[in-house]
C-alpha positions in Angstrom: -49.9 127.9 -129.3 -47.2 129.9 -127.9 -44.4 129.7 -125.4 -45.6 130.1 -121.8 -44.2 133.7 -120.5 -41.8 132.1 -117.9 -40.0 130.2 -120.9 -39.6 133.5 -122.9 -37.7 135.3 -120.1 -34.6 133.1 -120.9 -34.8 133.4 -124.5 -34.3 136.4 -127.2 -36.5 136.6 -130.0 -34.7 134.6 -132.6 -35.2 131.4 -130.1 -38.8 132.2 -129.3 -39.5 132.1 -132.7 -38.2 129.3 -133.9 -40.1 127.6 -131.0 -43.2 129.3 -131.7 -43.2 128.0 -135.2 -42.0 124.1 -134.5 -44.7 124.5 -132.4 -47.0 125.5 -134.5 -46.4 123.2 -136.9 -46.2 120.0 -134.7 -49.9 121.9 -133.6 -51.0 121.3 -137.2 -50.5 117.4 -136.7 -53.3 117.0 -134.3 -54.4 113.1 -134.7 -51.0 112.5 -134.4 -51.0 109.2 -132.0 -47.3 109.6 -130.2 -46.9 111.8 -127.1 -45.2 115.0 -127.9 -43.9 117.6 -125.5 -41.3 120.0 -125.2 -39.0 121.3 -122.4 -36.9 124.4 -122.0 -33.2 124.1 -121.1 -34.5 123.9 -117.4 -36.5 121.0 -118.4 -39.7 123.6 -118.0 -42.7 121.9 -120.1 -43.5 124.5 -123.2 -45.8 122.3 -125.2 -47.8 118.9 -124.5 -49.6 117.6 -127.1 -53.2 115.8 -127.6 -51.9 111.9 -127.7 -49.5 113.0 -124.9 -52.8 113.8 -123.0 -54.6 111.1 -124.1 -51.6 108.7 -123.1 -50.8 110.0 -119.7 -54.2 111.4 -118.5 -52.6 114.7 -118.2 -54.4 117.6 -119.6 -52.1 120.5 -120.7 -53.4 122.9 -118.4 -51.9 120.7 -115.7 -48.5 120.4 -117.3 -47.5 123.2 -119.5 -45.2 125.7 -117.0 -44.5 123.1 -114.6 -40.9 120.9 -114.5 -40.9 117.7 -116.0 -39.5 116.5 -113.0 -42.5 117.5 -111.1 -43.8 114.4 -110.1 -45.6 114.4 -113.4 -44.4 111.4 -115.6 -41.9 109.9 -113.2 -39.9 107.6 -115.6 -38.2 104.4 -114.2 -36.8 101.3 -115.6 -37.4 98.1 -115.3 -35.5 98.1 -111.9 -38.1 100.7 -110.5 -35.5 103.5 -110.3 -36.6 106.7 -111.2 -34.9 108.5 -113.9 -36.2 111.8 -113.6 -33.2 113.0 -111.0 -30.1 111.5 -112.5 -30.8 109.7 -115.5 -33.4 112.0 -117.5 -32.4 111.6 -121.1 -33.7 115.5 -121.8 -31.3 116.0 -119.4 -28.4 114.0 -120.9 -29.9 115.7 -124.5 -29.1 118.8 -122.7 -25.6 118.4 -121.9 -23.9 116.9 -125.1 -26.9 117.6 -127.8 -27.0 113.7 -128.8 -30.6 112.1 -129.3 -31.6 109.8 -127.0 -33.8 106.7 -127.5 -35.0 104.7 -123.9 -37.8 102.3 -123.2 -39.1 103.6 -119.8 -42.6 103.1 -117.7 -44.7 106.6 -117.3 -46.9 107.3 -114.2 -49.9 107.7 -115.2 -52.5 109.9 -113.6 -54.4 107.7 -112.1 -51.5 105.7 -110.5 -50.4 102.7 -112.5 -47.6 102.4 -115.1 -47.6 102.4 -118.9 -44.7 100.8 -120.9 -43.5 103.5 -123.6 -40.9 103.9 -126.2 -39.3 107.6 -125.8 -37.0 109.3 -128.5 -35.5 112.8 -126.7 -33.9 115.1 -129.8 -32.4 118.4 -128.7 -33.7 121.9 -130.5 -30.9 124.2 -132.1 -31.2 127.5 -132.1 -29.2 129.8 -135.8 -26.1 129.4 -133.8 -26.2 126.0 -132.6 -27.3 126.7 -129.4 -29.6 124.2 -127.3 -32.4 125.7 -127.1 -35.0 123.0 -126.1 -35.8 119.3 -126.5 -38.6 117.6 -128.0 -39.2 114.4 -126.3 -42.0 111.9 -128.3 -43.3 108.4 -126.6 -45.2 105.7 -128.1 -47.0 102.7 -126.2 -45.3 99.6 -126.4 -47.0 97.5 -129.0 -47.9 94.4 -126.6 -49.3 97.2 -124.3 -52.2 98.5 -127.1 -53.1 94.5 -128.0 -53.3 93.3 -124.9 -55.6 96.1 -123.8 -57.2 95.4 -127.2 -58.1 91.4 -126.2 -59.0 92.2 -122.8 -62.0 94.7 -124.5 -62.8 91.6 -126.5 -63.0 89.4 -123.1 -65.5 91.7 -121.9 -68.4 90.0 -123.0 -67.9 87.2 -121.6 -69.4 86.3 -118.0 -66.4 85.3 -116.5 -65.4 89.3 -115.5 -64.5 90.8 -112.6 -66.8 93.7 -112.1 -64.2 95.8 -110.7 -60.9 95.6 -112.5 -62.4 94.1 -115.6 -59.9 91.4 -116.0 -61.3 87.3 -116.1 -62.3 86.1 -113.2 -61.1 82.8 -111.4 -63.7 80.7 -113.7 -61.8 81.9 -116.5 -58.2 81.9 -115.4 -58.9 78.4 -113.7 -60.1 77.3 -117.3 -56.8 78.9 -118.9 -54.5 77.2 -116.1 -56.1 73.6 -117.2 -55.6 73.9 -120.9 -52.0 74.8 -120.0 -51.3 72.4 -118.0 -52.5 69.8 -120.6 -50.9 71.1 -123.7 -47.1 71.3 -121.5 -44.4 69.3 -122.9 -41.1 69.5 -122.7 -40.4 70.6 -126.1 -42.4 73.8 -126.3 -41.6 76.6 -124.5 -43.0 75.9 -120.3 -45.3 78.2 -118.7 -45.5 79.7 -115.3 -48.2 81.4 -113.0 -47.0 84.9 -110.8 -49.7 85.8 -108.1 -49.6 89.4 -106.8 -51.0 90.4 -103.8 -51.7 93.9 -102.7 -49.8 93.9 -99.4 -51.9 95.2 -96.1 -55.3 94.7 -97.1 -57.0 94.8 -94.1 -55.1 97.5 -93.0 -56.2 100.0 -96.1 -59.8 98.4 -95.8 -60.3 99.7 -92.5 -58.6 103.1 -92.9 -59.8 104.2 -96.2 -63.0 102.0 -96.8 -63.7 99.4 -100.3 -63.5 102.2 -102.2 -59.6 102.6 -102.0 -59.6 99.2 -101.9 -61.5 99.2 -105.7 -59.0 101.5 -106.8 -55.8 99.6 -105.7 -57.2 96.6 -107.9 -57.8 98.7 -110.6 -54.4 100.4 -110.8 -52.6 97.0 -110.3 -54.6 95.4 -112.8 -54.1 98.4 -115.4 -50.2 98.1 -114.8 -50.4 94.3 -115.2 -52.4 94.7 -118.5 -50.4 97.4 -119.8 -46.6 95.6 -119.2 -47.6 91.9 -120.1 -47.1 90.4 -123.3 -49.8 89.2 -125.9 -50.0 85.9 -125.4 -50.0 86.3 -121.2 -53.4 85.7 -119.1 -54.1 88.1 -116.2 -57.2 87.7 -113.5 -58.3 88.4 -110.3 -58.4 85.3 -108.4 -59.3 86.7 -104.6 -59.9 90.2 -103.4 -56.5 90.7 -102.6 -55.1 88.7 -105.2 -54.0 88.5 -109.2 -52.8 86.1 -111.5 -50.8 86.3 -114.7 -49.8 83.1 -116.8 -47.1 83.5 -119.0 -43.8 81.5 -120.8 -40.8 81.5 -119.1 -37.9 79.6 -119.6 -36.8 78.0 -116.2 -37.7 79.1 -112.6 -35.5 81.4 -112.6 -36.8 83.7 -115.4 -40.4 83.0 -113.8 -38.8 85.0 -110.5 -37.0 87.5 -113.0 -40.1 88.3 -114.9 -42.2 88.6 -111.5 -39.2 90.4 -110.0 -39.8 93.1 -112.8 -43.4 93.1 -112.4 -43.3 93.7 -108.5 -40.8 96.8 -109.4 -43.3 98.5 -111.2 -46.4 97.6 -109.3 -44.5 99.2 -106.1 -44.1 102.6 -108.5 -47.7 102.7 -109.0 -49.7 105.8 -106.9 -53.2 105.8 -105.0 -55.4 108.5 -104.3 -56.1 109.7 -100.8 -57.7 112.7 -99.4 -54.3 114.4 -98.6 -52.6 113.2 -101.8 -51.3 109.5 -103.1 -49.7 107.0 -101.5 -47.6 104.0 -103.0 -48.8 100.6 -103.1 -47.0 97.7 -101.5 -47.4 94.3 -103.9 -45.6 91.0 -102.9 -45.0 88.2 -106.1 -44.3 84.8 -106.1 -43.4 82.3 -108.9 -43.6 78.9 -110.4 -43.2 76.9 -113.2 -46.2 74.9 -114.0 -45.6 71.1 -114.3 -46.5 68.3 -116.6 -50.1 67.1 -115.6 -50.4 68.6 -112.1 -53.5 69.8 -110.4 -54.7 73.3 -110.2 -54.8 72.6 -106.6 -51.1 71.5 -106.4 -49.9 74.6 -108.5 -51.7 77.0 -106.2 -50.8 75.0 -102.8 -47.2 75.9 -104.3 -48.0 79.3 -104.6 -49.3 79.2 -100.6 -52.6 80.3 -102.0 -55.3 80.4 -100.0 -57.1 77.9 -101.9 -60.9 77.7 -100.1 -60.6 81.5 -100.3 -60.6 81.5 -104.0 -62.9 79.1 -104.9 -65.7 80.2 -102.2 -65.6 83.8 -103.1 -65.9 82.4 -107.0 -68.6 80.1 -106.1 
C-alpha cells in the first residue's frame, strides 16, 4: 500500500520511501490485533490498518486522506474533553519528536466509546527530520473480558432483547446476593443508574427505533469502560444499572461522574447526521441487609415501573 497522492506532495522521494516501506512491512503483519495508523506532519491519515478497522468500525476507505481530527476517532479523557484540538499526542509527537503513551476513549462509529491504550512514536526521515507518526491502540484489558462474559450471559433467559445486557430478573438477583455477602471488612459495593435524558421527547420525534439505538450505544459504552467484576442491566426502557466496588459515596459519585462524561460523548444517528446523547447518573452505596426496594427508592427509581415492565 502506498502513500495517498495528497501526502506525497509535501514529501521528496527519500521520505516517501521510507514510508512506503514501513508501510509495507507493518502491511505484512496483517493478524496483527493493535490499531495501527499513520499521519503525515499535518496529521493527514496515510495508513489504517485491519485491527484499527476492526476496533473502530472504520473501514480505510473512509479514513485514509482525511485529518485525524476529522471527527473520526475523537479522543477524550476521562473528563469528556476532547483531545483532538489541543491535546492530540501526534500533535505533541510533532512538535518535540518524544513518544507519547495516553489512555484515552475512541468514538466509535456507531456512537459509543471504547477504552484504549495509545502509544504515538514519531517517524524520522535520513536527516532526522519528522516525517510522520505512527500511532498504535490496544483495548483496555477489562474492556475485551467483560465483553467476553457478557457473550457467555447470553444464554441465559434473563436478556434484554435489545441491548443484550441482563435484564432486571437478573440484576435484581445480582443486587440480593450483594447485599447479603456486605460486610464491613470487604470492599462495599454500590449501584449507578443511568438514564437516557428526554425520552419521550426522542420517542416521538425519531420513532423506537432511535430509541433502540440510544440503548444500544449506552449499553456498548457501559460494557466497554466497566471493570470485570462490575454488573450492567437494563432495568426500564429508559434506564440502566451497573453494580460495582467503590470505596465510600464519594468514589461511587466519582466513578458515576466518569461514566456520565463519556456517555454524554457518545453519537446517534439521525437522517441529517448524529446527535449527542444526554445521560443523567446517580449513586449509592449499598447497605448492610437493606431491601432492593429501599436501595432503589434511594435512587428515586421508579419502582412499579420496573417491576411491571419485568413482569
Amino acid at each position: 500500500m502506498n502513500v495517498s497522492n495528497d501526502a506525497k506532495i509535501t514529501m521528496n522521494q527519500a521520505e516517501q520511501k521510507i514510508l512506503d516501506n514501513l508501510i509495507a512491512n507493518i502491511s505484512i503483519l496483517g493478524s496483527i490485533n493493535d490499531g495501527v495508523y499513520i499521519v503525515d506532519t499535518e496529521r493527514r491519515v496515510l495508513y489504517w490498518n485491519t485491527a484499527a478497522e476492526q476496533i473502530t468500525g472504520y473501514k480505510s476507505s473512509e479514513v485514509v486522506g482525511k485529518h485525524c481530527m476529522d471527527n473520526i476517532l475523537n479522543h477524550i479523557d476521562d473528563q469528556g474533553c476532547s483531545l483532538c484540538q489541543k491535546k492530540c499526542p501526534l500533535a505533541f509527537v510533532m512538535q518535540d519528536g518524544k513518544k507519547r503513551d495516553m489512555d484515552v476513549y475512541l468514538h466509535h462509529r456507531n456512537g459509543f466509546r471504547l477504552p484504549v491504550k495509545v502509544r504515538a512514536t514519531p517517524i524520522h526521515s535520513t536527516t532526522g527530520k519528522i516525517i510522520a507518526c505512527v500511532e498504535i491502540f490496544q483495548l483496555q484489558l477489562d474492556a475485551i473480558s467483560t465483553m467476553d462474559r457478557l457473550n457467555q450471559i447470553e444464554n441465559s433467559s434473563h436478556i434484554d432483547s435489545v441491548t443484550g445486557l441482563p435484564d432486571w430478573h437478573y440484576f435484581r438477583q445480582e443486587l440480593i446476593n450483594n447485599i447479603t455477602t456486605q460486610t464491613t471488612s470487604q470492599p462495599r459495593s454500590c449501584m449507578i443508574s443511568f438514564q437516557l435524558e428526554h425520552f419521550k421527547t426522542l420517542e416521538q420525534q425519531h420513532g423506537q427505533q432511535l430509541i433502540d439505538q440510544a440503548m444500544q450505544i449506552i449499553s456498548k459504552c457501559l460494557t466497554a469502560n466497566c471493570k470485570i467484576h462490575d454488573t450492567i442491566a437494563r432495568i426500564d426502557s429508559d434506564h440502566l444499572a451497573l453494580l460495582t466496588l467503590a470505596t465510600d459515596a464519594d468514589h461511587a459519585r466519582q466513578i458515576a461522574g466518569k461514566f456520565q462524561n463519556l456517555l454524554c460523548q457518545c453519537t446517534c444517528a439521525i437522517p441529517n447526521g448524529r446527535i449527542n446523547l444526554s445521560v443523567t447518573s446517580q449513586a449509592t452505596m449499598i447497605k448492610i441487609d437493606e431491601s432492593v426496594h429501599g436501595l432503589l427508592s434511594r435512587l428515586n427509581l421508579d419502582i412499579e415501573s420496573i417491576q411491571s415492565k419485568a413482569a
